[in-house]
N, C-alpha and C positions, 0 to 999 in steps of 0.2 A: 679815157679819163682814169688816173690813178686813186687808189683809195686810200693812197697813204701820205701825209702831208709830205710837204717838202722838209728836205733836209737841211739845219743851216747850224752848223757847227761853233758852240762857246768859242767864247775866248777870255780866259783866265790871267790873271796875272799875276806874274810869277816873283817869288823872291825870293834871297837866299835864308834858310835859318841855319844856325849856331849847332844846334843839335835837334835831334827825334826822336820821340821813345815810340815805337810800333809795338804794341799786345797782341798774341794771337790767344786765342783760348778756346778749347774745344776737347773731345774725346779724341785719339790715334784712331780710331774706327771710322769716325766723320772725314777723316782727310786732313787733319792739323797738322799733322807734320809734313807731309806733302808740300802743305800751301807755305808752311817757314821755309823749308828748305828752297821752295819757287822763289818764294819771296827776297832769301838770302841771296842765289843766282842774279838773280835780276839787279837787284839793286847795288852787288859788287860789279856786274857789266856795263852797269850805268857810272862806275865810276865813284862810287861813294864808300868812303870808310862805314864797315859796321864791324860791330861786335854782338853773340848774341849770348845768351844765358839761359839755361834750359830752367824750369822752375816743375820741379816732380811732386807730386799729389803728396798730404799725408798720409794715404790710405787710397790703395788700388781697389777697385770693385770690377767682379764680374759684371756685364749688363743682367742689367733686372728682368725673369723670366730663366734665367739660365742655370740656377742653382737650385736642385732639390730642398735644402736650407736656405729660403732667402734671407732666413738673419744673420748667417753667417757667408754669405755674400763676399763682404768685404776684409780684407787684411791687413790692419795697423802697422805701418813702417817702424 
């Protein structure tokens, strides 16, 4: 006897849209750009027109803990 239910697979339905807008947002240290750049892979092998736009902080910050001066931390572009 298995303990784990049976498996029975959605089924979604599909249609086309006009356009997407995908956001990713996160820290480069969490893996964000990684997952744009997979993201970007993937979805031009599938076939699909994109364009992307990078969008840069006002102000870059050390992570918190890492600065002798944590008020001075961060650096205004």
């Amino acid at each position: 006897m298995s303990a784990l239910p049976e498996y029975k697979p959605l089924r979604h339905e599909r249609r086309a849209l006009e356009s997407v807008v995908v956001r990713f947002a996160g820290d480069s240290g969490d893996g964000i750009q990684v997952s744009g750049t997979q993201f970007t892979q993937t979805t031009a092998l599938a076939g699909n027109d994109l364009a992307t736009f990078p969008d840069f902080p006002a102000e870059i910050c050390a992570p918190v803990g890492t600065c002798p001066d944590e008020e001075k931390r961060c650096a205004s572009l």
